[in-house]
C-alpha positions in Angstrom: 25.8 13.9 36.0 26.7 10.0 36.2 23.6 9.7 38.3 21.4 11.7 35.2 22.7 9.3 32.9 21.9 6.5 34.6 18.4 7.9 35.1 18.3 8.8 30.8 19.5 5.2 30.6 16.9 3.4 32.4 14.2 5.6 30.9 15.2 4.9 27.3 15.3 0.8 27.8 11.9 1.2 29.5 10.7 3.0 26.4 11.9 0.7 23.9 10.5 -2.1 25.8 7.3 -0.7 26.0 4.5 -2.6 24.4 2.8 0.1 22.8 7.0 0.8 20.7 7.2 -0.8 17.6 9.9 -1.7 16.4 11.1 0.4 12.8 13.7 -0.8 10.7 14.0 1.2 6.7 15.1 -1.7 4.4 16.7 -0.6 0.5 14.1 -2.8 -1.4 17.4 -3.5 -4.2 21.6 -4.1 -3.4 23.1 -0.7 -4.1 23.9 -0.6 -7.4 21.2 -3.5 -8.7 18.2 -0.9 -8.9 16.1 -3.0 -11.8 15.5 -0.1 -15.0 17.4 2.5 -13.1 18.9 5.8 -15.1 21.3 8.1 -13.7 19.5 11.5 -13.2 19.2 14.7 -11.4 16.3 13.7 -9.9 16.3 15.0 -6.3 14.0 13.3 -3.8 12.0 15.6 -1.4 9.7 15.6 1.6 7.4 18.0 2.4 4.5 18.6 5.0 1.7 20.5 4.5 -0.3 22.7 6.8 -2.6 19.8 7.9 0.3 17.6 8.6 0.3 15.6 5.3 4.0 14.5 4.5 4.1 14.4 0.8 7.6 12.8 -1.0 8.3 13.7 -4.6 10.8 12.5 -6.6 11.6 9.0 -5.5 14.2 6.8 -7.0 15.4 5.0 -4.5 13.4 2.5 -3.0 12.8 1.4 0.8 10.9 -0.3 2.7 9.6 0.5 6.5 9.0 -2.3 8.8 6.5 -1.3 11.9 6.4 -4.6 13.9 3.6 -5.4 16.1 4.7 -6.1 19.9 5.1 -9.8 20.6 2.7 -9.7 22.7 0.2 -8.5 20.7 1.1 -10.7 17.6 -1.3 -12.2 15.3 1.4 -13.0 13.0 -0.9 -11.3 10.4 1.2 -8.3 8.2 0.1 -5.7 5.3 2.5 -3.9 3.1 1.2 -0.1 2.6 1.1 1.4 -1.0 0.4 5.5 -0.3 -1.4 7.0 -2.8 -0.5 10.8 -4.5 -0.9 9.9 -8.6 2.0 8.5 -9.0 3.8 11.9 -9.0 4.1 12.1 -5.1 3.2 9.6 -1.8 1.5 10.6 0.7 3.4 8.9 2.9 1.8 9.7 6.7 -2.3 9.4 6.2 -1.9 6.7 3.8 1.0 4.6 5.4 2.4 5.5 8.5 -0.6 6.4 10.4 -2.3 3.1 9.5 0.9 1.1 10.2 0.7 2.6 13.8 -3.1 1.6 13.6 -2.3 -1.9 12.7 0.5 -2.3 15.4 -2.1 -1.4 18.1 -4.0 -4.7 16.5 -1.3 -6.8 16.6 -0.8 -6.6 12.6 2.9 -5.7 11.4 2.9 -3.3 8.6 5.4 -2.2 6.1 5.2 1.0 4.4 6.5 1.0 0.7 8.3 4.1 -0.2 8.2 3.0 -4.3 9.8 4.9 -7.0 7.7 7.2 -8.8 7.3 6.8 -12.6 10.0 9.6 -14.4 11.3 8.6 -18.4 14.4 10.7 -17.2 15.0 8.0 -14.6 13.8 4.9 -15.2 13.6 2.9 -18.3 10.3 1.4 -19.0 8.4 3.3 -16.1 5.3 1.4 -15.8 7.1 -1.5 -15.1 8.5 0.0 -12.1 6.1 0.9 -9.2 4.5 -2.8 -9.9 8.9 -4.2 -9.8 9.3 -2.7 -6.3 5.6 -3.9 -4.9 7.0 -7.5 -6.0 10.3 -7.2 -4.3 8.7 -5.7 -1.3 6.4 -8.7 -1.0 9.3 -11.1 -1.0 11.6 -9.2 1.3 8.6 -9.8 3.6 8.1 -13.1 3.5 12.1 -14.0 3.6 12.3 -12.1 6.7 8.8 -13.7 7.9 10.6 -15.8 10.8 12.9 -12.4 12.1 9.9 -10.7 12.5 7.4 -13.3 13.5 5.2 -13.2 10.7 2.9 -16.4 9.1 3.9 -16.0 5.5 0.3 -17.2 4.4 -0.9 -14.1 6.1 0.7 -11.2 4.5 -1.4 -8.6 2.4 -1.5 -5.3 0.5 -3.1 -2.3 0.7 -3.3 1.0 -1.1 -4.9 4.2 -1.5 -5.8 5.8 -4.6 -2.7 5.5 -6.9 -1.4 3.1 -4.2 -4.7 1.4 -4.4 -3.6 0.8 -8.3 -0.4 -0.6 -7.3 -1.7 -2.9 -5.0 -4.4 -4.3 -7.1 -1.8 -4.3 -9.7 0.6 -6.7 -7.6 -2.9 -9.0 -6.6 -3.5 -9.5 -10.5 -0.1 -9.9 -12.2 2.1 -11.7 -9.7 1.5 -14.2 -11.4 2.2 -13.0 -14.9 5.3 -12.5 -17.0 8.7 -13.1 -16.7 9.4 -11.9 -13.0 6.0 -14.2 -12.0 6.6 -15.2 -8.3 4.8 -17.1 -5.7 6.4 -15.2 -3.0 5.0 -11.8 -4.8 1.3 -12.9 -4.3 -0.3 -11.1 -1.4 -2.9 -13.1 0.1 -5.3 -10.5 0.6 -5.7 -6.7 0.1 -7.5 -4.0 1.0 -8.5 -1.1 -1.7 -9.3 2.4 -0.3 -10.6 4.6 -2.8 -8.5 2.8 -5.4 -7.6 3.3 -8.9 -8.7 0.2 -10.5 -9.0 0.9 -14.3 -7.0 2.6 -16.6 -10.0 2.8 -19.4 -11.2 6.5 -20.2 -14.9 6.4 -19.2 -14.0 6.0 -15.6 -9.7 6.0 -15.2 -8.2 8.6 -13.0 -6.4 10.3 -16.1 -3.2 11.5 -14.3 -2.3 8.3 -12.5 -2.7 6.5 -15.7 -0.3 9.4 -17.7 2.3 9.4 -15.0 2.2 5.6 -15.0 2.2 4.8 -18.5 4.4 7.8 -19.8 5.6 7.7 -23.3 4.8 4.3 -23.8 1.1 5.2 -23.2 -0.6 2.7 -25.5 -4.5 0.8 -26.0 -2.5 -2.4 -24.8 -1.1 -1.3 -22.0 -4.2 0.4 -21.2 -6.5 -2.8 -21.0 -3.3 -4.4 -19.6 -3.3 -1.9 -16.4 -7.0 -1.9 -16.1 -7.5 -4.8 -13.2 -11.1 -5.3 -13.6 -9.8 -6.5 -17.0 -7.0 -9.1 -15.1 -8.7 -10.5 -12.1 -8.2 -14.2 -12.3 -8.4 -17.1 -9.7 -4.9 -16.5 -8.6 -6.5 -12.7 -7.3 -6.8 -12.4 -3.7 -9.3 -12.2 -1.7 -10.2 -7.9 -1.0 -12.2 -5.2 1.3 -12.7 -2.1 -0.6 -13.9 1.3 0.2 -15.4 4.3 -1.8 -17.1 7.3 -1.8 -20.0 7.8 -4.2 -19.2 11.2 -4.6 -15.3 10.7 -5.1 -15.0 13.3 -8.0 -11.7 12.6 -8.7 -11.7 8.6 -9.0 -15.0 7.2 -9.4 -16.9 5.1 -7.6 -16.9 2.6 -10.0 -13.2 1.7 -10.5 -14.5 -0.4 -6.9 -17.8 -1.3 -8.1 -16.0 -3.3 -11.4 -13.0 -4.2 -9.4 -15.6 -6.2 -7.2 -18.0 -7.6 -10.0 -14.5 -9.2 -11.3 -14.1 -10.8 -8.1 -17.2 -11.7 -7.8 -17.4 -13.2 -11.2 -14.5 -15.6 -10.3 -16.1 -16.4 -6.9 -13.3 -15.1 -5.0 -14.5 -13.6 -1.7 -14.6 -9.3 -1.3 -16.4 -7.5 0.9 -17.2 -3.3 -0.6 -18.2 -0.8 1.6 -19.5 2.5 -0.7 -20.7 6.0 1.6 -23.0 8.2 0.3 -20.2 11.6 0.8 -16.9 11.6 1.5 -14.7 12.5 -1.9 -11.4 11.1 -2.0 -8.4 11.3 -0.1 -9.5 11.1 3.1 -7.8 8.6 5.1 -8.8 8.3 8.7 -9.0 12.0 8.4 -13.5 11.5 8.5 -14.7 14.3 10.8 -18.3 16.0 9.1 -18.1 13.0 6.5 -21.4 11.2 7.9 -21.4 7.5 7.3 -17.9 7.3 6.0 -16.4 7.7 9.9 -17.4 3.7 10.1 -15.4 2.3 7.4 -11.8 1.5 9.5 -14.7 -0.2 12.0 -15.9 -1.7 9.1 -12.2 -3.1 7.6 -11.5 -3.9 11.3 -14.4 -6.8 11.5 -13.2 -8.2 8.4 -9.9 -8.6 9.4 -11.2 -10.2 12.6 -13.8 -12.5 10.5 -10.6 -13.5 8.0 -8.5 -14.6 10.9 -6.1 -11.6 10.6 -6.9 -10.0 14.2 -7.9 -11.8 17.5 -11.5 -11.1 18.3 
């Protein structure tokens, strides 16, 4: 038995010293207690996975953060916090953030998936201000623990999908705006999959701009959501990604995202497929063209200095 142990021992330190392990660490985005807007509710949080292996959380109102650091040796000192997409009524928190954390560790890019609250009048005051709240504090937990996990603080970025795609354009346009405005809440890039961009009614994604926007729903916080509408040159630089035939957020919430950029002469690279609908991930098998695009977001983060060549 002694000598079994010994044997489980050895094996275990050899697997968490192996280069291919990241390390994982879940981080409580606020102090217990010090959740900004919370309400006391009955509010249950859940996880479910579906039959093709999609985990799906509801409910969330407590927020964390997951840290996937890439292997020391592999290191670029690069990092992108992951914003899952699901409406803001659920994340889908495995094709849309723990998969591509794994991708980016295998790159030598640390990733943190944020698990942010979801957007309920019975618990939270002021829901729209909260998903954007948590996507600040996650940026600055980030770049206060840069040096602990090895991480260039002038080389962190966001990304999101869909909803999450919202959120994380959200954060690139009003870090700087407001009364919790914060240089440490800028990302310096991000990268847009099948985002949400705009919250106006010829091409908004109706139901992540009603969970968002709740009872408060108004025309001014509509054109204040819409981040075509906020790009300014304080935005950072983005790769986006799209499906022309995306029936359930249009192609054009990208296209205006990246004439905005354009317009202030901040650098974006789109990438739009002929097929491909929304929601897709990695997950590109009989989508044609479409398979190319993590090839494609790959040589950008090569040509920005993100990944060794």
């Amino acid at each position: 038995m002694k000598k079994t142990a010994r044997i489980l021992t050895v094996l275990s330190l050899l697997a968490l010293s192996s280069p291919s392990m990241a390390q994982t660490e879940t981080i409580n985005l606020w102090p217990e207690g010090k959740i900004p807007n919370f309400k006391t509710s009955d509010i249950e949080e859940k996880s479910v996975t579906d039959a093709q292996g999609i985990l799906r959380i509801s409910g969330v109102t407590v927020p964390t953060i997951a840290a996937y650091i890439a292997p020391k040796e592999k290191a670029t000192g690069a990092a992108v916090m992951i914003c899952p997409g699901g409406g803001y009524g659920i994340l889908a928190a495995s094709h849309e953030g723990s998969d591509f954390a794994k991708w980016f560790n295998d790159r030598g890019i640390s990733a943190f998936v944020l698990k942010y609250r979801l957007p309920n009048e019975k618990a939270m005051a002021h829901q729209h201000e909260v998903p954007l709240m948590d996507a600040m504090q996650g940026m600055k937990l980030i770049r206060q623990n840069a040096t602990k996990w090895g991480i260039d603080v002038n080389k962190i970025g966001v990304m999101g999908f869909s909803a999450g795609g919202h959120l994380a354009a959200t954060l690139s346009t009003h870090h700087n705006m407001g009364e919790k405005a914060s240089a440490d809440g800028k990302p310096n890039f991000s990268i847009l999959i099948y985002p949400v961009i705009s919250f106006q009614p010829a091409i908004s994604h109706g139901g992540s701009r009603d969970n968002l926007l709740g009872p408060e729903k108004s025309d001014e916080l509509i054109k204040y959501y819409s981040n075509e509408l906020q790009v300014s040159d304080q935005t950072p630089p983005a790769f986006l990604v799209h499906a022309m035939d995306d029936t359930g957020v249009p192609v054009e919430n990208s296209i205006e995202y990246y004439l905005a950029l354009k317009k202030k002469k901040i650098p974006a690279e789109m990438h739009l497929y002929p097929k491909g609908g929304h929601g897709y991930g990695m997950r590109t098998e009989g989508k044609g063209s479409l398979a190319n695009w993590p090839a494609a977001m790959e040589g950008w983060l090569k040509a920005m200095g993100y990944q060794k060549n």
